[in-house]
KOLGUKOL-419849 format. One record per residue: residue in one letter; x negated, y, z negated of N, C-alpha, C, O in turn. Coordinates in nm, 3 decimals. Example, Ala and Ser with C-alpha at 12.3 -4.5 7.8 and 13.67 -1.06 7.14 Angstrom:
A	-1.319	-0.569	-0.780	-1.230	-0.450	-0.780	-1.320	-0.330	-0.780	-1.424	-0.332	-0.846;
S	-1.285	-0.225	-0.708	-1.367	-0.106	-0.714	-1.290	0.003	-0.787	-1.341	0.114	-0.804;
end
This chain:
X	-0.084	-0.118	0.000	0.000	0.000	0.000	-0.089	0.124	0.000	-0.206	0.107	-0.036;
X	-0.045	0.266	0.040	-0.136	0.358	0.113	-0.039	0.464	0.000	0.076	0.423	-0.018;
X	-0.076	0.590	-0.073	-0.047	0.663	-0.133	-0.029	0.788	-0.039	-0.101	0.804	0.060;
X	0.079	0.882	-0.076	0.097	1.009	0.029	0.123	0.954	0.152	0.094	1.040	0.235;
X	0.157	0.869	0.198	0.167	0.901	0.330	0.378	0.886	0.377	0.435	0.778	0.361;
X	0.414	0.946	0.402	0.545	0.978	0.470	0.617	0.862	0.504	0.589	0.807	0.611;
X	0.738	0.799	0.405	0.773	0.633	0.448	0.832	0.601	0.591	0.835	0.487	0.638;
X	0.890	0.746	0.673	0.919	0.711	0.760	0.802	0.686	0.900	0.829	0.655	1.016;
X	0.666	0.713	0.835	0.555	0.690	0.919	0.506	0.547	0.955	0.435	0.479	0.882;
X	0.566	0.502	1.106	0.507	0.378	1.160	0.338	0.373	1.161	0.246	0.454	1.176;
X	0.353	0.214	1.134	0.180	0.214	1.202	0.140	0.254	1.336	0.027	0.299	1.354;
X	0.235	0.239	1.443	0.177	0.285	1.548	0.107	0.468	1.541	-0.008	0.509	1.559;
X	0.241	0.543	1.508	0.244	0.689	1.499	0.114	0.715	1.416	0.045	0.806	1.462;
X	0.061	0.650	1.296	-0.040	0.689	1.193	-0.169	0.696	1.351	-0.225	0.787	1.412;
X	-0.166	0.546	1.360	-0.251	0.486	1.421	-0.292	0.596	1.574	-0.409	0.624	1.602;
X	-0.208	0.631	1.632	-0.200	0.799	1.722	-0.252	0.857	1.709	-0.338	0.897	1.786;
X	-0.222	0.904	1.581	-0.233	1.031	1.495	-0.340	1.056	1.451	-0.377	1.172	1.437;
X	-0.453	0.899	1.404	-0.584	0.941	1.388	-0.657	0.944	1.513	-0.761	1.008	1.527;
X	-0.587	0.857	1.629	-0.685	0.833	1.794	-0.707	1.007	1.809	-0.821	1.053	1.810;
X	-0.626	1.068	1.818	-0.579	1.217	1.877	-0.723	1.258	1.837	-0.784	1.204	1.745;
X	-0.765	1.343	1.902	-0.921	1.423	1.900	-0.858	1.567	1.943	-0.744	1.594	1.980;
X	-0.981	1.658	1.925	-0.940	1.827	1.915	-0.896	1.859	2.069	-0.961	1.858	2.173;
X	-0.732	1.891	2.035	-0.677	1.993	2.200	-0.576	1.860	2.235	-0.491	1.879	2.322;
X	-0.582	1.746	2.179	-0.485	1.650	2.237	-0.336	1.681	2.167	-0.318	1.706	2.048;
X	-0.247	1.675	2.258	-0.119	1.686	2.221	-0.043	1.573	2.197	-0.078	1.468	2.249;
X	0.065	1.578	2.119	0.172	1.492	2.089	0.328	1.567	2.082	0.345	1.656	2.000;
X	0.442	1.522	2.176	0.555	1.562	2.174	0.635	1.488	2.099	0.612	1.368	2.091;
X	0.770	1.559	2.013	0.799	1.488	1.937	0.958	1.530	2.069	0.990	1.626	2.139;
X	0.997	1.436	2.049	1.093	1.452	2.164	1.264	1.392	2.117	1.292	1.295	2.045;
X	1.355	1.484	2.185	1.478	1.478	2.175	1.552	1.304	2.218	1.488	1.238	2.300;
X	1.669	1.250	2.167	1.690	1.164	2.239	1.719	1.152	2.359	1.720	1.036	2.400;
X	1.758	1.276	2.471	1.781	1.302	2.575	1.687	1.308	2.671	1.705	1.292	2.792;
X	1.569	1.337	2.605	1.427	1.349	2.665	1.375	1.166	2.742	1.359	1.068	2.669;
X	1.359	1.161	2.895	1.308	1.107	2.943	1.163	1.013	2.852	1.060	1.012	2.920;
X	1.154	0.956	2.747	1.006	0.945	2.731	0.980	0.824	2.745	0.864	0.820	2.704;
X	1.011	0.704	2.780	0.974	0.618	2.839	0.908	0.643	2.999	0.814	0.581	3.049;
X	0.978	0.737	3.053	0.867	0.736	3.185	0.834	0.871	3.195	0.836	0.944	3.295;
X	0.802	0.896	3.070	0.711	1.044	3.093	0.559	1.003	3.017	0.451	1.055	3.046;
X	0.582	0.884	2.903	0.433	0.858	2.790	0.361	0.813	2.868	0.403	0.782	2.980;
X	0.230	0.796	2.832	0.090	0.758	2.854	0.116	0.631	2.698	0.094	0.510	2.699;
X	0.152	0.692	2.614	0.198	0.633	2.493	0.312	0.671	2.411	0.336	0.761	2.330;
X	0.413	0.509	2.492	0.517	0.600	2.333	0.548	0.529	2.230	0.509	0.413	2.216;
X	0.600	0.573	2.172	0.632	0.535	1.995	0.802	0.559	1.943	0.848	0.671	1.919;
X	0.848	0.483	1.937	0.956	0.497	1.932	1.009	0.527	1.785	0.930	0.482	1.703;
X	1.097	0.576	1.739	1.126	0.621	1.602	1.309	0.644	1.563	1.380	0.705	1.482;
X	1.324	0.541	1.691	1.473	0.504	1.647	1.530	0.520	1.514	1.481	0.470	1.413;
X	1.696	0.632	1.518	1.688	0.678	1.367	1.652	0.798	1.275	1.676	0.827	1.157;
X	1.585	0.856	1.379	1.488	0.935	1.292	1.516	1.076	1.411	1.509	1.080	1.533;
X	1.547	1.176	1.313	1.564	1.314	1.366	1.415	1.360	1.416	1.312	1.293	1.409;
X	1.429	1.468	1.458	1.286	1.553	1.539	1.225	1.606	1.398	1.114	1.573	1.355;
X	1.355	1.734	1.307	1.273	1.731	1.194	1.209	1.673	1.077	1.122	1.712	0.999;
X	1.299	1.538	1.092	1.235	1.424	0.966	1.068	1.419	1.037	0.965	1.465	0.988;
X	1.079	1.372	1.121	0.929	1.381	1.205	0.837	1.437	1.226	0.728	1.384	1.242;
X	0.868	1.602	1.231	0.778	1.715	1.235	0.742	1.717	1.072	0.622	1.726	1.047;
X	0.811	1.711	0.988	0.812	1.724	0.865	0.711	1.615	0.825	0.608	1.659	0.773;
X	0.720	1.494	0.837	0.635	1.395	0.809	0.504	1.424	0.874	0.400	1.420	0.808;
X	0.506	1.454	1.004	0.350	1.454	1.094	0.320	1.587	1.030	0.234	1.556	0.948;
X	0.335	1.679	1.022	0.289	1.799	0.942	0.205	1.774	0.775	0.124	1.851	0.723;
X	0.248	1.666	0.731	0.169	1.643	0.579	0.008	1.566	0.647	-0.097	1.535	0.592;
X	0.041	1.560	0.743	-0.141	1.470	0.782	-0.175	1.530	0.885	-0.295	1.510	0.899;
X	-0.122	1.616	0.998	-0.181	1.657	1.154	-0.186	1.807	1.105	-0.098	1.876	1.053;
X	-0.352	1.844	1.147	-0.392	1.988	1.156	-0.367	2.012	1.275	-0.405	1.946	1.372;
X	-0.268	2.159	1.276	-0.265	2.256	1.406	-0.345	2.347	1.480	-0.389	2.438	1.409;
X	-0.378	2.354	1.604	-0.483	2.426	1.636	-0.446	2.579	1.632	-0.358	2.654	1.674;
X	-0.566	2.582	1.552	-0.582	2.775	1.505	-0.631	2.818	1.630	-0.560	2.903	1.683;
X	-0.738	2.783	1.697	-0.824	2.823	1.786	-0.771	2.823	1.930	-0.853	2.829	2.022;
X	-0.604	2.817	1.963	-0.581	2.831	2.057	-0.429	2.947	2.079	-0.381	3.003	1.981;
X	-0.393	2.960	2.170	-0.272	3.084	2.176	-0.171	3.020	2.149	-0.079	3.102	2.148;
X	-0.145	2.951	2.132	-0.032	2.870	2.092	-0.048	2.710	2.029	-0.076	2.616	2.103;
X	-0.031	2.697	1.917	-0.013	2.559	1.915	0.118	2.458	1.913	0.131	2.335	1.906;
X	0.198	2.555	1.921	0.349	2.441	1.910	0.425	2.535	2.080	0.446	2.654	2.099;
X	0.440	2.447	2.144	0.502	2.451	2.224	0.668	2.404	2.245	0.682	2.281	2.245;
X	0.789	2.482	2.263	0.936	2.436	2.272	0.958	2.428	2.433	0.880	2.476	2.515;
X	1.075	2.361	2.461	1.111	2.375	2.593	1.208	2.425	2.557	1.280	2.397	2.461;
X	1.221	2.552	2.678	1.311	2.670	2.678	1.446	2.647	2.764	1.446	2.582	2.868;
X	1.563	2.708	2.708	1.690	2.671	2.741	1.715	2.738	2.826	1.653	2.845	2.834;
X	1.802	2.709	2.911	1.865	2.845	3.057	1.890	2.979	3.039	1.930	3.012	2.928;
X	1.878	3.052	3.109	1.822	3.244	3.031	1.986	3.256	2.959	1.994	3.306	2.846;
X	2.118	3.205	3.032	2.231	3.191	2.974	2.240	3.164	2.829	2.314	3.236	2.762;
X	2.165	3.056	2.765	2.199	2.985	2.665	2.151	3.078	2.541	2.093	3.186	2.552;
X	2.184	3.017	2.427	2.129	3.118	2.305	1.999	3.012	2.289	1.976	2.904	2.344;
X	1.928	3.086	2.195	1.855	2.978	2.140	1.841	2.866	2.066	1.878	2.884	1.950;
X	1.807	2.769	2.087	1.874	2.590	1.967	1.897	2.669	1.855	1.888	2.792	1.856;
X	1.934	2.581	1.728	1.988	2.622	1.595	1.842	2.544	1.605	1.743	2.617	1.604;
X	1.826	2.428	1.612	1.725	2.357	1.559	1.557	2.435	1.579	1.466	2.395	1.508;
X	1.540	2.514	1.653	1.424	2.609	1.642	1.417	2.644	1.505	1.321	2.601	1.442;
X	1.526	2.736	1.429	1.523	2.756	1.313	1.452	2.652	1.219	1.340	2.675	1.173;
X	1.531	2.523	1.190	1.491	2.449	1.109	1.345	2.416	1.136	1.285	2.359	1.045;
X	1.286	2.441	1.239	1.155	2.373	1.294	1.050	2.497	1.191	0.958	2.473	1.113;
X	1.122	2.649	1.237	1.044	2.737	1.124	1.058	2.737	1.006	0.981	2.792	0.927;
X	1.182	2.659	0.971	1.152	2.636	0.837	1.057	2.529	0.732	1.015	2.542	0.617;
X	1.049	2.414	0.840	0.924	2.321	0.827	0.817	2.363	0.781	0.761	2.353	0.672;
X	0.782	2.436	0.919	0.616	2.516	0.937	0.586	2.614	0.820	0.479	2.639	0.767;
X	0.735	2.671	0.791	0.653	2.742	0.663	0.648	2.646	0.539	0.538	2.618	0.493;
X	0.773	2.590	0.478	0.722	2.475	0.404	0.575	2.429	0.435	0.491	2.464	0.352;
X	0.535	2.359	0.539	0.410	2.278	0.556	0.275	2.400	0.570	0.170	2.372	0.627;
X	0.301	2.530	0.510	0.187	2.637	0.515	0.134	2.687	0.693	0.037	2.756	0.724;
X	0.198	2.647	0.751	0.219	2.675	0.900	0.273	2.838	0.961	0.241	2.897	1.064;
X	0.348	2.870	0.872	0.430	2.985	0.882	0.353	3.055	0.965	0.433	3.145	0.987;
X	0.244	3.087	1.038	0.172	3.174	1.078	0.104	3.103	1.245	0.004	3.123	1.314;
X	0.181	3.048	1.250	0.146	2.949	1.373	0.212	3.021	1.502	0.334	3.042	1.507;
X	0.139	3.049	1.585	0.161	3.081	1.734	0.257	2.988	1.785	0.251	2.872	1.746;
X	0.361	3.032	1.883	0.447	2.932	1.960	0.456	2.993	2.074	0.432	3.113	2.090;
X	0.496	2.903	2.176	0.557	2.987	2.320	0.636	2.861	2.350	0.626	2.748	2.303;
X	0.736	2.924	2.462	0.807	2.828	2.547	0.764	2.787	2.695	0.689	2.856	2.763;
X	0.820	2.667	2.736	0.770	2.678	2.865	0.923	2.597	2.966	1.000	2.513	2.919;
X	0.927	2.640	3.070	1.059	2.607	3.150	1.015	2.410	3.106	0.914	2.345	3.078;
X	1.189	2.379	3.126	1.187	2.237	3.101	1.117	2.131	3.176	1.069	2.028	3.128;
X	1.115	2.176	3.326	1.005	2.093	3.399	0.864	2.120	3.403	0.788	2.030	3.441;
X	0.811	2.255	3.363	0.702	2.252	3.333	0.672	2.166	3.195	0.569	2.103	3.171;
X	0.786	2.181	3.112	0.746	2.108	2.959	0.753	1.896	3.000	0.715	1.801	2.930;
X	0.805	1.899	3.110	0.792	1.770	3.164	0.677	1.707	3.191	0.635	1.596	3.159;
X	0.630	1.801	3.259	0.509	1.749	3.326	0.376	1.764	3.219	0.281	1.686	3.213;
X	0.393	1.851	3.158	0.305	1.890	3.032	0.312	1.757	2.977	0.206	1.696	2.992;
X	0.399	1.696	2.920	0.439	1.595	2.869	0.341	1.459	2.897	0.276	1.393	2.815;
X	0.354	1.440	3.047	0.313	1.332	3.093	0.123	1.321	3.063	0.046	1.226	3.067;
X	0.107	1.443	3.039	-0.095	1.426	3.006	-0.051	1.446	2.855	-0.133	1.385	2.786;
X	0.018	1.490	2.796	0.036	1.411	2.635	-0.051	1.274	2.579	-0.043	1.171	2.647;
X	-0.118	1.275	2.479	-0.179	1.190	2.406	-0.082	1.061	2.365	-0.094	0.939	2.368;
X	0.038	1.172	2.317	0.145	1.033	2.318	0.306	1.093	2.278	0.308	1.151	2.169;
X	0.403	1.089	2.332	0.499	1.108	2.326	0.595	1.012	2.212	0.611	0.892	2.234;
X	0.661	1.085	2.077	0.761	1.031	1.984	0.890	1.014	2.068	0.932	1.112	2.128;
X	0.952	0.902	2.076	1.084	0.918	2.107	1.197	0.920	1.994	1.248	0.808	2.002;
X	1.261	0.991	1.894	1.375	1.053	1.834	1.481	1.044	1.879	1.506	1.070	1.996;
X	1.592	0.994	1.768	1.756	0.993	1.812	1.754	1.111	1.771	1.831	1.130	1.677;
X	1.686	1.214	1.809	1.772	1.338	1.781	1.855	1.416	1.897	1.817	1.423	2.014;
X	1.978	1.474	1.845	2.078	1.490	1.941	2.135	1.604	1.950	2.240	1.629	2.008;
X	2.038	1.708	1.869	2.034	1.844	1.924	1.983	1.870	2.083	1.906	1.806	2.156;
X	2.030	1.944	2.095	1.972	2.049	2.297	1.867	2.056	2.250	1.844	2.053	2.129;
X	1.759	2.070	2.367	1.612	2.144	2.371	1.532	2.102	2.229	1.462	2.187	2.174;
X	1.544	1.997	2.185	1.525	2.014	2.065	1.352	1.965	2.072	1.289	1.970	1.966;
X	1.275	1.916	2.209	1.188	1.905	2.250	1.074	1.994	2.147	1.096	2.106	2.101;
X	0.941	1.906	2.124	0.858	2.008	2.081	0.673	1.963	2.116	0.618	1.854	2.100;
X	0.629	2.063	2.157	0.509	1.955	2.171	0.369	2.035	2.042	0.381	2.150	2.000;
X	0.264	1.954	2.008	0.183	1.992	1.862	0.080	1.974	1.984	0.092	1.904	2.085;
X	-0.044	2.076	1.934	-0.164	2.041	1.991	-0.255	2.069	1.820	-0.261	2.161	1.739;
X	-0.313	1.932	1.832	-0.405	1.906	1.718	-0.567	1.964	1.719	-0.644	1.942	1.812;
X	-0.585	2.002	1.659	-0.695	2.024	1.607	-0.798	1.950	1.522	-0.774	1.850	1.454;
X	-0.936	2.021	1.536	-1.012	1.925	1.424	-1.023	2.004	1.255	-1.000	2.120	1.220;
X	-1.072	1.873	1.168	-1.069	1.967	1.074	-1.247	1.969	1.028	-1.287	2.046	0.941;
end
Protein backbone atom coordinates (compact mmCIF):
# COMPACT_ATOMS: atom_id res chain seq x y z
CA UNK A 1 0.00 0.00 0.00
CA UNK A 2 1.36 3.58 -1.13
CA UNK A 3 0.47 6.63 1.33
CA UNK A 4 -0.97 10.09 -0.29
CA UNK A 5 -1.67 9.01 -3.30
CA UNK A 6 -5.45 9.78 -4.70
CA UNK A 7 -7.73 6.33 -4.48
CA UNK A 8 -9.19 7.11 -7.60
CA UNK A 9 -5.55 6.90 -9.19
CA UNK A 10 -5.07 3.78 -11.60
CA UNK A 11 -1.80 2.14 -12.02
CA UNK A 12 -1.77 2.85 -15.48
CA UNK A 13 -2.44 6.89 -14.99
CA UNK A 14 0.40 6.89 -11.93
CA UNK A 15 2.51 4.86 -14.21
CA UNK A 16 2.00 7.99 -17.22
CA UNK A 17 2.33 10.31 -14.95
CA UNK A 18 5.84 9.41 -13.88
CA UNK A 19 6.85 8.33 -17.94
CA UNK A 20 5.79 12.17 -18.77
CA UNK A 21 9.21 14.23 -19.00
CA UNK A 22 9.40 18.27 -19.15
CA UNK A 23 6.77 19.93 -22.00
CA UNK A 24 4.85 16.50 -22.37
CA UNK A 25 1.19 16.86 -22.21
CA UNK A 26 -1.72 14.92 -20.89
CA UNK A 27 -5.55 15.62 -21.74
CA UNK A 28 -7.99 14.88 -19.37
CA UNK A 29 -10.93 14.52 -21.64
CA UNK A 30 -14.78 14.78 -21.75
CA UNK A 31 -16.90 11.64 -22.39
CA UNK A 32 -17.81 13.02 -25.75
CA UNK A 33 -14.27 13.49 -26.65
CA UNK A 34 -13.08 11.07 -29.43
CA UNK A 35 -10.06 9.45 -27.31
CA UNK A 36 -9.74 6.18 -28.39
CA UNK A 37 -8.67 7.36 -31.85
CA UNK A 38 -7.11 10.44 -30.93
CA UNK A 39 -4.33 8.58 -27.90
CA UNK A 40 -0.90 7.58 -28.54
CA UNK A 41 -1.98 6.33 -24.93
CA UNK A 42 -5.17 6.00 -23.33
CA UNK A 43 -6.32 5.35 -19.95
CA UNK A 44 -9.56 4.97 -19.32
CA UNK A 45 -11.26 6.21 -16.02
CA UNK A 46 -14.73 5.04 -16.47
CA UNK A 47 -16.88 6.78 -13.67
CA UNK A 48 -14.88 9.35 -12.92
CA UNK A 49 -15.64 13.14 -13.66
CA UNK A 50 -12.86 15.53 -15.39
CA UNK A 51 -12.73 17.31 -11.94
CA UNK A 52 -12.35 14.24 -9.66
CA UNK A 53 -9.29 13.81 -12.05
CA UNK A 54 -7.78 17.15 -12.35
CA UNK A 55 -8.12 17.24 -8.65
CA UNK A 56 -6.35 13.95 -8.09
CA UNK A 57 -3.50 14.54 -10.94
CA UNK A 58 -2.89 17.99 -9.42
CA UNK A 59 -1.69 16.43 -5.79
CA UNK A 60 1.41 14.70 -7.82
CA UNK A 61 1.81 16.57 -11.54
CA UNK A 62 3.92 19.88 -11.56
CA UNK A 63 2.65 22.56 -14.06
CA UNK A 64 4.83 24.26 -16.36
CA UNK A 65 5.82 27.75 -15.05
CA UNK A 66 8.24 28.23 -17.86
CA UNK A 67 5.81 28.31 -20.57
CA UNK A 68 2.72 30.84 -21.76
CA UNK A 69 0.32 28.70 -20.92
CA UNK A 70 0.13 25.59 -19.15
CA UNK A 71 -3.49 24.41 -19.10
CA UNK A 72 -5.02 24.51 -22.24
CA UNK A 73 -9.36 24.36 -22.72
CA UNK A 74 -11.11 23.75 -25.93
CA UNK A 75 -13.11 26.70 -26.78
CA UNK A 76 -16.90 26.71 -27.41
CA UNK A 77 -18.65 28.45 -30.57
CA UNK A 78 -18.22 32.44 -30.31
CA UNK A 79 -22.31 31.91 -29.74
CA UNK A 80 -21.99 29.85 -26.65
CA UNK A 81 -21.29 31.18 -23.05
CA UNK A 82 -18.55 29.78 -21.40
CA UNK A 83 -18.74 25.90 -19.67
CA UNK A 84 -19.88 26.22 -15.95
CA UNK A 85 -17.25 23.57 -15.59
CA UNK A 86 -14.24 26.09 -16.42
CA UNK A 87 -15.23 27.56 -13.13
CA UNK A 88 -14.91 24.49 -11.09
CA UNK A 89 -11.55 23.73 -12.94
CA UNK A 90 -10.44 27.37 -11.24
CA UNK A 91 -11.52 26.36 -8.37
CA UNK A 92 -9.24 23.21 -8.27
CA UNK A 93 -6.16 25.16 -9.37
CA UNK A 94 -6.53 27.42 -6.63
CA UNK A 95 -7.22 24.75 -4.04
CA UNK A 96 -4.10 22.78 -5.56
CA UNK A 97 -1.87 26.37 -5.15
CA UNK A 98 -2.19 26.75 -9.00
CA UNK A 99 -4.30 29.85 -8.82
CA UNK A 100 -1.72 31.74 -10.78
CA UNK A 101 -1.46 29.49 -13.73
CA UNK A 102 -1.61 30.81 -17.34
CA UNK A 103 -4.47 29.32 -19.60
CA UNK A 104 -5.57 29.87 -23.20
CA UNK A 105 -8.07 28.28 -25.47
CA UNK A 106 -7.70 26.78 -28.65
CA UNK A 107 -10.59 26.07 -31.50
CA UNK A 108 -11.87 22.37 -31.01
CA UNK A 109 -10.05 20.93 -33.99
CA UNK A 110 -7.02 22.52 -33.33
CA UNK A 111 -7.46 21.08 -29.59
CA UNK A 112 -7.92 17.70 -31.64
CA UNK A 113 -5.09 17.49 -33.26
CA UNK A 114 -3.05 18.90 -30.32
CA UNK A 115 -4.39 15.95 -28.69
CA UNK A 116 -3.13 13.32 -30.93
CA UNK A 117 0.95 14.26 -30.06
CA UNK A 118 -0.36 14.11 -26.35
CA UNK A 119 1.79 11.90 -24.06
CA UNK A 120 -1.45 10.33 -23.18
CA UNK A 121 -4.99 11.08 -23.26
CA UNK A 122 -7.61 10.31 -19.84
CA UNK A 123 -10.84 9.18 -21.07
CA UNK A 124 -13.75 10.53 -18.34
CA UNK A 125 -17.56 9.93 -18.12
CA UNK A 126 -17.72 13.38 -17.81
CA UNK A 127 -20.78 14.90 -19.41
CA UNK A 128 -20.34 18.44 -19.24
CA UNK A 129 -19.72 20.49 -22.97
CA UNK A 130 -16.12 21.44 -23.71
CA UNK A 131 -15.25 20.14 -20.65
CA UNK A 132 -11.88 19.05 -22.50
CA UNK A 133 -8.58 20.08 -20.81
CA UNK A 134 -5.09 19.55 -21.71
CA UNK A 135 -1.83 19.92 -18.62
CA UNK A 136 1.64 20.41 -19.91
CA UNK A 137 4.05 19.06 -17.18
CA UNK A 138 6.95 20.24 -16.07
CA UNK A 139 10.12 19.25 -14.24
CA UNK A 140 10.69 19.67 -10.74
Amino acid sequence: MLKNIPPNMTPDLLKVLMEMGHSDEIVIADGNFPAASHAQRLIRMDGQTAPEVLKSILKLFPLDTYVEAAVTYMTTPQDEPRPEIWAVYKEIFIESKEENMQSQTIDRYEFYERSKKAYAIIATSESALYANIILKKCFI
